[in-house]
C-alpha positions, 0 to 999 in steps of 0.5 A, a space after each residue: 313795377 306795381 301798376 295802378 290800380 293799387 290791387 294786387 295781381 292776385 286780388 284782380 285775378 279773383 274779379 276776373 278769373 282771367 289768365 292775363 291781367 293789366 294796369 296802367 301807370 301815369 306820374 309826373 313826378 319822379 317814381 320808386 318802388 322799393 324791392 318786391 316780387 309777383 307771383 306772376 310773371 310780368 310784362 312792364 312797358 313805358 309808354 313815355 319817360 324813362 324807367 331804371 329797373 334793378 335785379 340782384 343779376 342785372 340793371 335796366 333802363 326802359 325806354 319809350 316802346 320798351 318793355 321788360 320781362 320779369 319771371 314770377 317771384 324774381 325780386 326788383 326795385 324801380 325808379 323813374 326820372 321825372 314823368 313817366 307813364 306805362 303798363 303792366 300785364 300780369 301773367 298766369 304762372 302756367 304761360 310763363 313756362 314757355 317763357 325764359 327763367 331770367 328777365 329780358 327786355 325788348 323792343 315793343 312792336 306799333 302793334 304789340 304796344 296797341 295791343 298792351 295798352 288796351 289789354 292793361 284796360 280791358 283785362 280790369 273789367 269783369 267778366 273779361 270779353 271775347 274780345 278781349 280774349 282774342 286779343 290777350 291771344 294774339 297779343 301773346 303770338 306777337 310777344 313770343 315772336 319778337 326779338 330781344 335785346 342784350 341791353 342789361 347791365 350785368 352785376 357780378 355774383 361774387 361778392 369780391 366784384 360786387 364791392 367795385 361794382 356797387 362803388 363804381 355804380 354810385 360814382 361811375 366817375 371814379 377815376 382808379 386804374 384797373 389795377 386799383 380796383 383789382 386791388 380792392 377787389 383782393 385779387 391780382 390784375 390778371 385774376 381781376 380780369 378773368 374773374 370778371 369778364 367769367 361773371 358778367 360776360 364782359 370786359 371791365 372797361 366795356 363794363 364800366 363804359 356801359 355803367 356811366 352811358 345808362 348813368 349819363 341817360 339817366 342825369 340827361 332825362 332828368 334834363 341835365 346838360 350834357 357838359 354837366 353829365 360828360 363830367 359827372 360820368 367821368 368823360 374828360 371831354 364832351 367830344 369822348 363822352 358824346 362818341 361814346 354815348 352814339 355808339 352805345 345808343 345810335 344817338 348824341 347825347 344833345 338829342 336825347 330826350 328829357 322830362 
């Protein structure tokens, strides 16, 4: 996600030779940005409001205090659901080699959360301080320590899957049996089954409940009722839908906050 200023990585790193660079976001309004890539790695964290976040691997949705790991050259869009404010930090390729090749996503630290905050400000100034220095430092000892969640969507890399996953996706309340979508995927219930817990690293049931949770945090961030969201992300009842969306997110769906 490009962050304000509207300079790019690179024009920011000629004012200011610096490995760490930052930017800040603020909308009150919703927020895209189509596909794109940096050729530095990312730190992207929200501050307020919630950030949808795609890959061609994987999906993402950030929270408040959350923040994503991005790879250099690795292509994503993004959107948010109504106000949303949050950081950048730009990342100099030669750290990023002690860094994972694919994205992950955690819970950002009181601390390191000050940390980014300051740094998205402070690495804009030319010449960058020592203070500021030692503070990219210790905010990089904080960020290698912390421990990541397992919280993406996985997206099937087989094209046969990814036609059940892109119309699920656009409709999470489709309502056809697993042997239906095996069918269209062209393959055999059983095959159906193993070809894609082998792509995604999970079950399709688990799959498509976790698909409709992040489609309900979304519809309820854009301050949809929860009666309205139960039924447009196919649960029957609003006592099924709410069990489902504690177990997933250790909240009811009635408290989850909206824009």
């Amino acid at each position: 996600m490009c962050a304000k200023p509207c300079m790019s990585p690179t024009e920011i790193e000629s004012q200011t030779g610096f490995w760490l660079l930052g930017g800040s976001m603020a909308q009150t309004t919703r927020r895209t940005a189509a596909r794109h890539s940096h050729d530095r790695g990312q730190i992207f964290g929200i501050s307020s409001g919630l950030m949808a976040l795609r890959t061609e691997q994987a999906y993402w949705l950030i929270g408040p205090g959350q923040f994503l790991w991005l790879p250099p050259f690795v292509a994503h869009d993004a959107r948010s659901h109504g106000a949303v404010e949050g950081w950048s930090l730009y990342l100099d390729p030669a750290r990023c080699r002690n860094l994972p090749a694919t994205p992950f996503m955690a819970q950002g630290s009181a601390l390191l959360n000050a940390q980014a905050e300051r740094l998205a400000r402070d690495t804009r100034q030319s010449p960058v301080s020592d203070r500021t220095a030692r503070l990219a430092e210790t905010l990089w000892d904080e960020f290698i320590a912390l421990p990541r969640e397992d919280t993406a969507l996985p997206l099937p890399r087989d094209e046969r899957l990814r036609r059940v996953t892109t119309i699920l996706s656009s409709d999470p309340a489709d309502r056809r049996s697993q042997t239906d979508w095996a069918r269209l995927a062209g393959m055999s219930p059983r095959s159906f089954v193993r070809h894609f817990s082998q792509d995604t690293g999970i079950g399709f049931g688990a799959w498509r409940q976790k698909l409709r949770i992040l489609n309900a945090r979304e519809r309820l961030a854009r301050g949809e009722r929860v009666t309205q969201v139960a039924l447009a992300v196919g649960y029957e009842s609003q006592g099924a839908f709410a069990a489902a969306f504690k177990a997933l997110t250790g909240m009811s769906p009635g408290r989850y906050p909206s824009s």
